[in-house]
C-alpha positions in Angstrom: 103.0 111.3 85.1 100.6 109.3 82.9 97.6 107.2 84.0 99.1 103.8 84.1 102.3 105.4 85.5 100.0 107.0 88.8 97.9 104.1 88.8 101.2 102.4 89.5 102.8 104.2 91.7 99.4 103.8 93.8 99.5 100.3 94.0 103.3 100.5 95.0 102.6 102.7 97.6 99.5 100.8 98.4 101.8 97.8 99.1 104.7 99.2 101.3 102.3 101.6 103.2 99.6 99.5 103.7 96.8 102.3 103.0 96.2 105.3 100.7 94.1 108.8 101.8 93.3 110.3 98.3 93.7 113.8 99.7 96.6 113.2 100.9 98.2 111.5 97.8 96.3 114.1 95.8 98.5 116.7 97.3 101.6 114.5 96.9 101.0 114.4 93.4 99.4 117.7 92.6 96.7 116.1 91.3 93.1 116.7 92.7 91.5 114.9 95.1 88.9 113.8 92.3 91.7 112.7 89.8 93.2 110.0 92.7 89.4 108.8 93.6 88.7 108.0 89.9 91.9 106.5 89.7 91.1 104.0 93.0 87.9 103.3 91.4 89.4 101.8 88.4 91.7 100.0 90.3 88.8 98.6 92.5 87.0 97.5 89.2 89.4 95.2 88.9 89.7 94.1 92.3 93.4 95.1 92.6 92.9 97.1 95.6 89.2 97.8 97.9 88.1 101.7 98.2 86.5 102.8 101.6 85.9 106.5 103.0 88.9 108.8 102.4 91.1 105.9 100.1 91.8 102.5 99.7 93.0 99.3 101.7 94.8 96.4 100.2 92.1 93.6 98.9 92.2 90.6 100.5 94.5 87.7 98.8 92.7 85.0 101.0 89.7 85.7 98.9 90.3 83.0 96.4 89.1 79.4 96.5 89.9 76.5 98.9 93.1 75.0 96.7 94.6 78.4 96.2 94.6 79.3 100.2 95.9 76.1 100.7 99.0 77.5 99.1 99.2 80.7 101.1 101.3 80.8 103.8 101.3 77.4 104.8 104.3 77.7 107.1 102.6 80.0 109.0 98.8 78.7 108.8 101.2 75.7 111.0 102.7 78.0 113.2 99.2 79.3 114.1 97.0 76.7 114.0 99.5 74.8 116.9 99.1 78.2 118.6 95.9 78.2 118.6 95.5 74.4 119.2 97.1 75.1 122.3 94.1 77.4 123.6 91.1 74.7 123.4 90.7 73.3 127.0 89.6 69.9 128.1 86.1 70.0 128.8 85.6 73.3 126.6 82.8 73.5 124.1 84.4 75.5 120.8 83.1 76.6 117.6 85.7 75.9 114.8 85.8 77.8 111.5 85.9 76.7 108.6 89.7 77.2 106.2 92.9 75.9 105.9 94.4 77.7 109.1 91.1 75.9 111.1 92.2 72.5 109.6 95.9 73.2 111.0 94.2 73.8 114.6 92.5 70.9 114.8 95.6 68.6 113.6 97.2 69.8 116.4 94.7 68.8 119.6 96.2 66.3 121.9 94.9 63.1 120.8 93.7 62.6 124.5 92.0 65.7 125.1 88.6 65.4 125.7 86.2 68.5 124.8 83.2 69.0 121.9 83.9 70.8 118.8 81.0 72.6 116.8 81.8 73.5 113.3 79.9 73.7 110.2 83.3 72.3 108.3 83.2 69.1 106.8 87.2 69.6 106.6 87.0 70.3 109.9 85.0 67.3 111.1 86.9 64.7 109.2 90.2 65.8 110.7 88.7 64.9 114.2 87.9 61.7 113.3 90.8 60.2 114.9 90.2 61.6 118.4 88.3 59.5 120.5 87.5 61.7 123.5 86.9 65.0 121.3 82.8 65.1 120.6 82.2 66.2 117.1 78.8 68.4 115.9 78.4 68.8 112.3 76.0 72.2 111.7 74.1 71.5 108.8 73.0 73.6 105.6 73.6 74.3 102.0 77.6 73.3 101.3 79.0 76.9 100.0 81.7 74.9 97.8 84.2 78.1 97.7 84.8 78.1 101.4 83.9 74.3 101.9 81.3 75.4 104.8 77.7 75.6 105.8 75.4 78.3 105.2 71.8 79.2 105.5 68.9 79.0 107.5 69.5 75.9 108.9 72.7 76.5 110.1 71.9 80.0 111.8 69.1 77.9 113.4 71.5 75.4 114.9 74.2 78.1 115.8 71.2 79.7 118.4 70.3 77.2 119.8 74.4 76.4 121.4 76.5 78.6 123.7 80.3 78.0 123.0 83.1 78.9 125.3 85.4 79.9 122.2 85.2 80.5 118.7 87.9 80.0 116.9 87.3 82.4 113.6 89.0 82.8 110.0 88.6 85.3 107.9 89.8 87.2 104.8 90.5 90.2 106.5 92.0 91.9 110.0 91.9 95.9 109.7 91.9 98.2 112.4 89.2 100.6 111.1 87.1 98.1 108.6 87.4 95.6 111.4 86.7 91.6 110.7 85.6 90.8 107.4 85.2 88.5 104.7 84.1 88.1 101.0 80.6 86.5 101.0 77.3 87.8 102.6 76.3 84.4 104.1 79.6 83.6 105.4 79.8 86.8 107.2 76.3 86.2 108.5 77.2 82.8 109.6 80.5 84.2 111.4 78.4 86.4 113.2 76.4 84.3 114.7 78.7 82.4 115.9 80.9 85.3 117.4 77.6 86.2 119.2 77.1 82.4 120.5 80.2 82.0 121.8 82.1 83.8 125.4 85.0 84.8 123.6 86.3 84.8 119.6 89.8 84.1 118.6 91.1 84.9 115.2 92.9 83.3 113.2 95.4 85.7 111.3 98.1 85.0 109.2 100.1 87.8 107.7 98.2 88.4 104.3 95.2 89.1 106.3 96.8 91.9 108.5 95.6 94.9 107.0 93.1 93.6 103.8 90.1 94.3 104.1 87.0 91.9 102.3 83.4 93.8 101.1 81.3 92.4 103.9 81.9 93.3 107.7 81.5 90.6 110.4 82.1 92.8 113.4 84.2 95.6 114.4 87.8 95.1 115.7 87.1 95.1 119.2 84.7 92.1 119.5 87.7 89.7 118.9 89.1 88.6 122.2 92.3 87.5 121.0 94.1 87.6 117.3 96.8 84.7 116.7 99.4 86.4 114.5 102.6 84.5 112.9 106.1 85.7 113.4 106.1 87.0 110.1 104.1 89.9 110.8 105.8 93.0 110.8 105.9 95.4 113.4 103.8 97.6 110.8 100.7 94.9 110.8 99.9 94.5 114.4 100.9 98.1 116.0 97.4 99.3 114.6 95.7 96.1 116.4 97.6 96.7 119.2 96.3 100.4 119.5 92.6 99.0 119.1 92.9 97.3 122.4 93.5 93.2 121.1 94.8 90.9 122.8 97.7 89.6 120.8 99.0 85.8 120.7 102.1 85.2 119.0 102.1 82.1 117.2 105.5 81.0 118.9 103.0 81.3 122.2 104.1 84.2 123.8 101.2 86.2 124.8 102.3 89.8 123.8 
């Protein structure tokens, strides 16, 4: 088999299996161990698949700028956003995310409920406009443009100093070993903080984020509470989130 020919075949496999080990491919192949590894490092090099211990996981599509993750999905980014809207309590205070599955949450709150919502989102904020009752915080801090969110000093400064019942989180990527992750340093630090500021975290997932994994780690697995997951997702995605101990929401509501 030539180069291009395995390198390939490793992305096809990649795609339908949902991981590679190198060994184990190695042996498939009758190639060495060594021969697959180089091969998944030129493949990461040009960010067509992400390398961790042992192999590779798929990288994560949600990477890519505000206007092209608008366009992802959007069917179910509904679907899980009116999930998820359904989970904010009157009289809760909630830290909202920033995305385009955070903006579908918040267009869905009853226009009467009454609660606070934190969330370094300008998107975010000007959805809520509208609501009356719903009390809006805007964190602060340099705008990172790419995600259309707050970052920096100040707005790790304002994140301490609240307690949240709920954060409802987005992120690039939902694996059972890599955990929760995304593709920016600050963003992840900023997620983090607000995971740690808040009683319980809800993720928002929708299906090309079961399974990808981003460079930078926001917390393993089990620190999510619960993971709102479309219909779409196949048995395949959520079985290893299942096994991690997650609580699952469907985003048709039933609570599996």
């Amino acid at each position: 088999m030539l180069t291009s020919q395995r390198k390939q075949h490793i992305l096809s496999l990649l795609r339908r299996e949902g991981s590679i080990v190198a060994k184990d491919l190695g042996a498939q192949l009758g190639l060495s161990e060594d021969s697959i590894r180089r091969d998944l490092r030129e493949l990461a090099a040009q960010g067509l698949l992400k390398r961790v211990h042992g192999g590779a996981l798929p990288v994560a599509a949600a990477e890519g700028d505000f206007a092209r993750r608008m366009q992802l999905v959007p069917e179910e980014k509904v679907a899980i956003g009116r999930a998820a809207a359904g989970l904010v309590l009157g009289g809760q205070v909630v830290f909202i995310d920033g995305g385009t599955t955070a903006v579908q949450l918040v267009r869905h709150l009853p226009m009467d409920l009454r609660a606070t919502v934190v969330t370094h989102s300008p998107s975010v904020a000007v959805e809520l406009v509208s609501h009356a009752d719903v009390e809006v915080v805007l964190l602060g801090g340099r705008l990172f443009k790419h995600s259309v969110v707050t970052v920096g000093a100040a707005t790790m400064e304002a994140i301490s100093r609240i307690r949240a019942d709920t954060y409802f989180m987005g992120v690039t990527g939902v694996q059972a070993e890599a955990g929760l992750t995304t593709g920016d340093m600050e963003e992840a630090q900023v997620k983090r903080a607000l995971m740690d500021a808040s009683a319980e975290t809800v993720v928002l997932a929708s299906s090309e984020k079961l399974g990808a994994v981003s460079a930078w780690q926001v917390h393993p697995l089990k620190r999510a509470g619960r993971i709102v997951h479309s219909t779409q997702a196949s048995r395949k995605m959520i079985e290893p989130l299942r096994k991690a101990g997650v609580g699952l929401v469907r985003a048709d509501g039933d609570a599996r």
